[in-house]
C-alpha positions in Angstrom: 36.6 -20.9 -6.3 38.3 -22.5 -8.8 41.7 -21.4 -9.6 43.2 -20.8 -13.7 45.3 -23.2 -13.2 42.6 -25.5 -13.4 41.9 -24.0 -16.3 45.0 -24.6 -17.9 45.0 -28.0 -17.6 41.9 -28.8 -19.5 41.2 -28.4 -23.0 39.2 -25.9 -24.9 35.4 -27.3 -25.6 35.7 -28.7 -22.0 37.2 -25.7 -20.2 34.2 -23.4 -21.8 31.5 -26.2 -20.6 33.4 -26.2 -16.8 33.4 -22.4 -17.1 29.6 -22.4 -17.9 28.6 -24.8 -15.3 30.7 -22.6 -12.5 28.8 -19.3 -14.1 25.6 -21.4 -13.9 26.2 -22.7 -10.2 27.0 -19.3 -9.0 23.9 -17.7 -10.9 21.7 -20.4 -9.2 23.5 -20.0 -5.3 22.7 -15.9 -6.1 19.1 -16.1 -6.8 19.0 -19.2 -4.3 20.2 -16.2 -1.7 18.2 -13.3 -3.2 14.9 -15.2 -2.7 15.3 -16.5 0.8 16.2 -12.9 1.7 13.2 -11.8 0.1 11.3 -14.5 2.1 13.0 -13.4 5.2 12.2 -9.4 5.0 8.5 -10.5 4.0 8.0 -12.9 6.5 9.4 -10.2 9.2 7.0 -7.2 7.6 4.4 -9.5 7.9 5.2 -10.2 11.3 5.3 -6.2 12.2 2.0 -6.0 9.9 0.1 -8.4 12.9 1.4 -6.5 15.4 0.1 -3.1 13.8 -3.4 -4.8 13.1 -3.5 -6.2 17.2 -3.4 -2.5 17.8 -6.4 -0.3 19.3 -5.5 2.2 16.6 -7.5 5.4 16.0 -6.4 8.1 14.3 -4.0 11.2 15.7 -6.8 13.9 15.5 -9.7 15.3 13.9 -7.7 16.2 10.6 -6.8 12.6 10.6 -10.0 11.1 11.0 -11.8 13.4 8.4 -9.1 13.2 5.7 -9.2 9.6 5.8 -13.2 10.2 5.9 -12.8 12.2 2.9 -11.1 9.5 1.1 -13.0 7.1 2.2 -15.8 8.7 -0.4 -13.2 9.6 -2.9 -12.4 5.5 -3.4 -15.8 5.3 -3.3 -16.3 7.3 -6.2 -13.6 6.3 -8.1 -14.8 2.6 -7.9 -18.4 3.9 -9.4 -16.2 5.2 -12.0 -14.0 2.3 -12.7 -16.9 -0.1 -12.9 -18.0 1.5 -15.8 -14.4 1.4 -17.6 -14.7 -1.1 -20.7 -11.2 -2.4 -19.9 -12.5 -3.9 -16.2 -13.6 -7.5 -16.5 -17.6 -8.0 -15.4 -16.6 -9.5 -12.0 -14.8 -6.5 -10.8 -17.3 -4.1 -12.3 -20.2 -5.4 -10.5 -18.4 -6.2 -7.5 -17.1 -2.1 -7.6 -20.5 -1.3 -8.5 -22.0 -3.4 -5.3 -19.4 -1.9 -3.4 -20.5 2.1 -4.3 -24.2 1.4 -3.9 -24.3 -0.5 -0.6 -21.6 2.3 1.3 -23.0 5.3 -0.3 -24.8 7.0 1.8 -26.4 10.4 2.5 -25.3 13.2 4.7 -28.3 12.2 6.9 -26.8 9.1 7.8 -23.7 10.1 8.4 -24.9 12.7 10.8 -26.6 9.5 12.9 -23.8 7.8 12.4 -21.2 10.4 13.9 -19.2 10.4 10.7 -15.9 12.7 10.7 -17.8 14.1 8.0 -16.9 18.1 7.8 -13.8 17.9 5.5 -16.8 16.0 2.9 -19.3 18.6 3.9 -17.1 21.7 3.8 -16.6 20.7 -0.1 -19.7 19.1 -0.9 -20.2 21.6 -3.9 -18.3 18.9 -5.9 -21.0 15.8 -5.5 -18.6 14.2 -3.3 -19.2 10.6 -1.7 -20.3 10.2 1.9 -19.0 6.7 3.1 -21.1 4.1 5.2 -19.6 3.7 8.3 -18.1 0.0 8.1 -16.1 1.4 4.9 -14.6 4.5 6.9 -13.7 1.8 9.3 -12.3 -0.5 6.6 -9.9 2.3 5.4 -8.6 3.1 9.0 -8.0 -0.6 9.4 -5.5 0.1 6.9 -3.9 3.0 7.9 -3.2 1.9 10.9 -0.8 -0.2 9.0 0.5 2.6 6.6 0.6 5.2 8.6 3.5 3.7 11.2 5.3 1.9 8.4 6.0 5.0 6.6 7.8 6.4 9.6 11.6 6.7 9.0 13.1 3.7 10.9 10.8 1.3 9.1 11.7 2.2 5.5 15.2 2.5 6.9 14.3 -1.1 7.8 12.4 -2.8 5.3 13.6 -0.2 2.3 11.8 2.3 -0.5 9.5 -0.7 -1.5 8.0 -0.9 2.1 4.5 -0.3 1.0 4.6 -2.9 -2.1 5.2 -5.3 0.6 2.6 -4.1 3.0 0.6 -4.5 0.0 1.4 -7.9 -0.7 1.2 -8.9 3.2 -2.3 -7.3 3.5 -3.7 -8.7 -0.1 -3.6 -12.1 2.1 -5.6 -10.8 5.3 -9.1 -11.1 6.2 -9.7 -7.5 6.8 -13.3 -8.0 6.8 -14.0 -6.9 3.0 -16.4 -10.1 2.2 -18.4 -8.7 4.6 -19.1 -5.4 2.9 -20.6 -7.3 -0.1 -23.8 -9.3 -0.5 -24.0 -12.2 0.0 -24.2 -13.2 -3.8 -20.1 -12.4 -3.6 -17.8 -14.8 -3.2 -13.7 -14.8 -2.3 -12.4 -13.9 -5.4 -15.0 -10.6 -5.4 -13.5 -9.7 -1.7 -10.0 -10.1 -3.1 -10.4 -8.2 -5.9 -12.4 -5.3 -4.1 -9.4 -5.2 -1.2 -6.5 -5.0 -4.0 -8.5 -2.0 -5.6 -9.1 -0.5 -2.1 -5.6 -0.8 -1.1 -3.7 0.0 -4.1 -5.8 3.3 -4.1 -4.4 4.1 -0.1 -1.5 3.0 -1.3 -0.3 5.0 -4.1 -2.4 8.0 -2.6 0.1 8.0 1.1 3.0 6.8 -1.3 2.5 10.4 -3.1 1.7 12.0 0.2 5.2 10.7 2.0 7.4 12.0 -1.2 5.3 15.3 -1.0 5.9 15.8 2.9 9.4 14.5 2.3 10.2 17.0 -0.5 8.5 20.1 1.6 11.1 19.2 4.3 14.2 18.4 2.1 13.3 22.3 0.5 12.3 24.0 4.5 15.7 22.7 5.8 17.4 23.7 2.7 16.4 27.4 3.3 17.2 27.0 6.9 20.9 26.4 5.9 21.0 29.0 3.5 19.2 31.3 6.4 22.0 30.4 9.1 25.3 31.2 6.6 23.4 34.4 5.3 23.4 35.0 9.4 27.0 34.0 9.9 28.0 36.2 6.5 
């Protein structure tokens, strides 16, 4: 580092310039540093992200299976809705659109198909979505990824923007969503479908974690207050 005596010795226009440059070189070795860390936890997340997709992964029980069955049909739905949105560009509409009318399916269907489909029928009142089965499967390919990186020692890990870069990491995979389309859709159709299917699972376990998080934070909290009301 350079030392005020340095300083000193130099005169005024030049000792603001040499100050400038050592500001500018520091500023340049700090973003130099931030970035290849950056690189380094995303290139190790998407390491762990392969290793999670190598997996035989099914989910814990029925509740699993017919929650993530449930919003399976709810992304469904919503994509029907979004591809009528005036703010969605044509490509994403009809590809969304595509999407809803080629995994739609009846309850029929899903019957044949042995669907997790109770949670859907138990609530079908509301018009909800039943979802082909290559979708369902679609959606579990990605909580198999989710689901184990929002355990405790991986956000500890990776930190609170864990699932940003799952989301980043997965964007780039060949999950197989090209081949829920026709085939009248190209790559930049699959892309665009995965970010929307994604994002939704994304934000919607994001919301879950803080909830379950919260519930605990509030049940050990009373536990506390239950033990020194014992003690008292």
């Amino acid at each position: 580092m350079m030392s005020k005596k340095y300083f000193d010795g130099i005169d005024t226009p030049k000792k603001c310039e040499s100050f400038s440059s050592a500001v500018s070189t520091i500023a340049t070795l700090f973003v130099s540093k931030m970035e290849n860390s950056a690189d380094c936890i995303e290139d190790d997340i998407s390491k762990r992200i392969d290793e999670l997709l190598a997996v035989d992964w099914k989910p814990k029980d029925d509740t699993h299976s017919e929650s993530l069955y449930y919003i399976s049909g709810a992304m469904l739905s919503c994509a029907q809705t979004k591809s009528k949105q005036n703010n969605v560009s044509d490509e994403l509409a009809y590809a969304l659109k595509e999407l809803y009318q080629m995994h739609s399916i009846d309850v029929s269907e899903a019957e044949v198909s042995n669907l997790p489909i109770q949670r859907v029928k138990d609530r079908e009142i509301h018009l909800l979505t039943y979802p082909s089965k290559k979708f369902y499967e679609l959606i579990c390919k990605y909580e198999s990824v989710i689901e184990p990186l929002l355990e405790m020692k991986e956000i500890k890990k990776y930190g609170p923007g864990i699932l940003n870069l799952a989301m980043n990491v997965l964007s780039k995979r060949n999950l197989g969503v090209g081949d829920l389309l026709s085939y009248t859709s190209n790559e930049s159709d699959a892309f665009a479908v995965n970010q929307f299917c994604l994002s939704y699972l994304i934000k919607l376990r994001g919301k879950d974690w803080v909830r379950k998080v919260n519930a605990q934070v509030l049940s050990d909290t009373e536990t506390l207050r239950a033990s020194f009301g014992t003690k008292a």
